[in-house]
C-alpha positions, 0 to 999 in steps of 0.5 A: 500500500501506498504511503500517501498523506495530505499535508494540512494547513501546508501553504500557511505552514510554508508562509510562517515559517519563513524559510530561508534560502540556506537555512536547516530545518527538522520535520519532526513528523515526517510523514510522507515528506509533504511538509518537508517537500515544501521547505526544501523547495523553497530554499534553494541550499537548505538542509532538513532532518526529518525524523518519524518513529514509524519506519514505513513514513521514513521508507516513503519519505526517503523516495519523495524526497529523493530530489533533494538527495545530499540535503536531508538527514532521515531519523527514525525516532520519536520527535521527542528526542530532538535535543539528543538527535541534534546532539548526535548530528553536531547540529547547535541549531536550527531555523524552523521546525514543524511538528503536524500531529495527526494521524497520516492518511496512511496509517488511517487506511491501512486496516492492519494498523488498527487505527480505524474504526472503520476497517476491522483490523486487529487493535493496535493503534502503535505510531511506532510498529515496535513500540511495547505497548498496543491498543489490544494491551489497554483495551484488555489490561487496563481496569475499569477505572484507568480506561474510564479515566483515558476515555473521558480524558483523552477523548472527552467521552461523556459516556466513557464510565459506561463504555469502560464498564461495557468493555471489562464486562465484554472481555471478562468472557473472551478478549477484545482482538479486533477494532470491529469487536471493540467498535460493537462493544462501544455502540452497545454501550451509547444509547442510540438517542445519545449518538451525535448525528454525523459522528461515529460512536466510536471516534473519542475512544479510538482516538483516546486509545491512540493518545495513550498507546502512543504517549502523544501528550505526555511527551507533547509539553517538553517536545514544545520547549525542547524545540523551542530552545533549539531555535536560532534567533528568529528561528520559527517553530510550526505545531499543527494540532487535530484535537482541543486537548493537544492545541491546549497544550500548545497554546499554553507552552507558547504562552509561557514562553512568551512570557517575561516577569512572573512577579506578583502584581503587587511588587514595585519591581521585578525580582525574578528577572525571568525574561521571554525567550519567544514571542507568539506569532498567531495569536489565534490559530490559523484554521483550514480553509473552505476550500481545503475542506472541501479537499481533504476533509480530515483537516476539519480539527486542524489547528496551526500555531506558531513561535518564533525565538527572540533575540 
């Protein structure tokens, strides 16, 4: 199967972050190399390194990117170990980086990844196909009360108590195996009166099952400040979100950034002495076209923000 996705929000990313004709970037979600594609096609000497814990997005983007061959460095890691990663490529900094978060069009349409509620597959949801742990191993492993706690969470379920008690009681009598068994466990478990009309009962559970598997927002906050302290001076960094929780906390590490004295309001004068090491470039996020939608319809939650460091 193909490895294809469409990069969302690409022209708005492609426009913030400035790029620069010699300058070295990081794609640290590499995907199928769209992102990366657009930055080294602008600048004309630039260098990239790409990074992607899944070794199937590094083999597809490793051939779309071979144009640019001699330029890109390719990284099969998780974007979380960028201090290190540039530690060992003697890199002491970089001009921009973009971190697209979503799930690639990929992985979502390969049944056997297991990340669809829409293809039966067996449950396993790993970004990294050799990661420890699998959907199949929190469905089943976990107790009543953790699943409980992911679901609502994670995925913002209000019925996440009864779907967790639906599941433990479910597998009390054979494991949960496959996305197809889990999807019938959750539709059991929503009264049909409580389905959100144009939304798949399973959607927040699938995605919270995601989220946990893969620690996306354990590691999110100090991937945010670790990329930020690799910056060159108005060096820019791109985060694009696809759920409320993530952008949440994107806006939130931005912010405190961005921000200079934490003194009490009542002081004179500042003791504390901490300074901004950034400033927020997009106040607002930067949402999705019309026309965009209309193209690719996953970019619906998409939600790009963007940092740049201070001198």
């Amino acid at each position: 199967m193909e490895f294809k996705h469409i990069s969302v929000l690409f022209e708005e990313t492609m426009q913030y972050l400035n790029i620069k004709p010699d300058g070295l970037y990081v794609d640290g979600t590499l995907g199928g190399g769209g992102h990366a594609y657009g930055i080294l096609e602008r600048s004309a000497n630039g260098r990239l390194v790409g990074i992607d814990q899944d070794r199937e997005a590094i083999a597809a983007a490793k051939e779309r990117l071979a144009p640019f061959a001699g330029r890109v460095v390719f990284v099969n890691r998780n974007f979380s170990g960028i201090l290190e990663i540039l530690r060992e490529l003697h890199i002491d900094g970089i001009d921009g980086a973009v971190l697209d978060l979503g799930v690639s069009s990929y992985q979502l349409d390969n049944a056997g990844r297991g990340f669809s509620y829409m293809q039966d597959a067996k449950l396993d949801m790993r970004m990294n196909p050799d990661g420890d742990k699998s959907a199949y191993d929190v469905v089943n492993g976990y107790t009543k009360e953790e699943l409980t706690r992911i679901f609502y969470e994670y995925g913002e379920e209000n019925w996440a108590k009864r779907i967790a008690a639906f599941i433990v009681e479910r597998r009390s009598v054979k494991p949960l195996e496959t996305t197809g068994e889990l999807v019938e466990v959750i539709k059991a478990a929503i009264p049909k009166k409580a389905r959100v009309e144009g939304s798949h009962p399973a959607k927040r559970v699938f995605q919270a099952i995601r989220i946990e598997v893969n620690g996306e927002l354990e590691i999110l906050k100090q991937s945010v400040k670790d990329f930020a302290s690799c910056l060159y001076p108005g060096g820019r960094l791109a985060v694009i979100t696809f759920h409320s929780l993530e952008d949440r906390i994107v806006k939130r590490e931005f912010n405190a950034l961005a921000t200079g004295c934490t003194c009490p309001k009542e002081f004179p004068v500042c003791v504390c002495g901490k300074q901004p090491v950034a400033k927020v470039v997009t106040k607002k996020p930067v949402l999705p076209t019309r026309e965009e939608l209309d193209r690719n319809p996953r970019a619906k939650s998409a939600k790009l923000r963007i940092l740049e460091k201070r001198s």
